[in-house]
N, C-alpha and C positions, 0 to 999 in steps of 0.2 A: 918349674911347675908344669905340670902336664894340662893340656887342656880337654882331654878327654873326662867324659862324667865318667861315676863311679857307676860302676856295675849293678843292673838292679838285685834287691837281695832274695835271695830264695823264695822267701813268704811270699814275693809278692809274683812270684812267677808261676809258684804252684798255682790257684786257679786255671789260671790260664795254658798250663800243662793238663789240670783234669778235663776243661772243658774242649781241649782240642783231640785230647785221648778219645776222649765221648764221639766227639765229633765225626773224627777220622775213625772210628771203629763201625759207629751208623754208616759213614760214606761205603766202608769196604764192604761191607752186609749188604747194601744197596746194590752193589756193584756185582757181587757175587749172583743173588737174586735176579737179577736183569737179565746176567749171562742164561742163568736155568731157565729164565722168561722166553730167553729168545730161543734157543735150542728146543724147548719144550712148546711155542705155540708157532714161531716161522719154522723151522726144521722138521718140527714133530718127530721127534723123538726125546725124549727123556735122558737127562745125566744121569748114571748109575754110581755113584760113589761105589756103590759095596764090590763095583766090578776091579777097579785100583784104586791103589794107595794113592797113587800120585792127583790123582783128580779129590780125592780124600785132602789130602794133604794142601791141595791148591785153595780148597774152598775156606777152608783152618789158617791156611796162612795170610792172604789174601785182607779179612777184615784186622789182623793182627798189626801187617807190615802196614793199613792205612791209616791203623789208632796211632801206633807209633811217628808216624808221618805227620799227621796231625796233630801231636804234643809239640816232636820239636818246632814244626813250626809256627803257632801258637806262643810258644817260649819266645823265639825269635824275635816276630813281633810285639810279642810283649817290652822284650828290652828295646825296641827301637822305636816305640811308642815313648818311652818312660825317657831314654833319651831325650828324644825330641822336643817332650816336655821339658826337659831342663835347662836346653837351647834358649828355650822364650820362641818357639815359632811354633 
């Protein structure tokens, strides 16, 4: 017999995969925002997107890869919560 618990099951991860997607999508929008903060009131000068792609593309990607981020690990914890509960600790 194995002593390992069983795996939590989908249903019960999904929440907690939306609510870190949510999460991690506000953090990368924050994060992105902050950078435009700073450039735009310490530097004074303004980010131009419409001047490259790549600063385009950074600002797009940026809240993307942190929703992402924050599902898996959200998920994560979830199984290792639910674990734990099953330990008895």
């Amino acid at each position: 017999m194995s002593t390992r618990s069983p795996s939590s099951p989908l249903s019960a991860k999904a929440p907690a995969a939306l609510v870190g997607l949510l999460a991690g999508g506000a953090a990368g929008f924050l994060l992105t925002e902050a950078v435009g903060a700073f450039y735009a009131f310490v530097l004074g000068r303004a980010l131009d997107v419409d001047g490259t792609g790549v600063l385009l593309a950074a600002f797009v990607a940026v809240p993307v890869i942190c929703a992402v981020l924050g599902a898996v690990i959200a998920v994560r914890r979830a199984g290792q919560d639910r674990r734990r509960d099953h330990r008895g600790c």
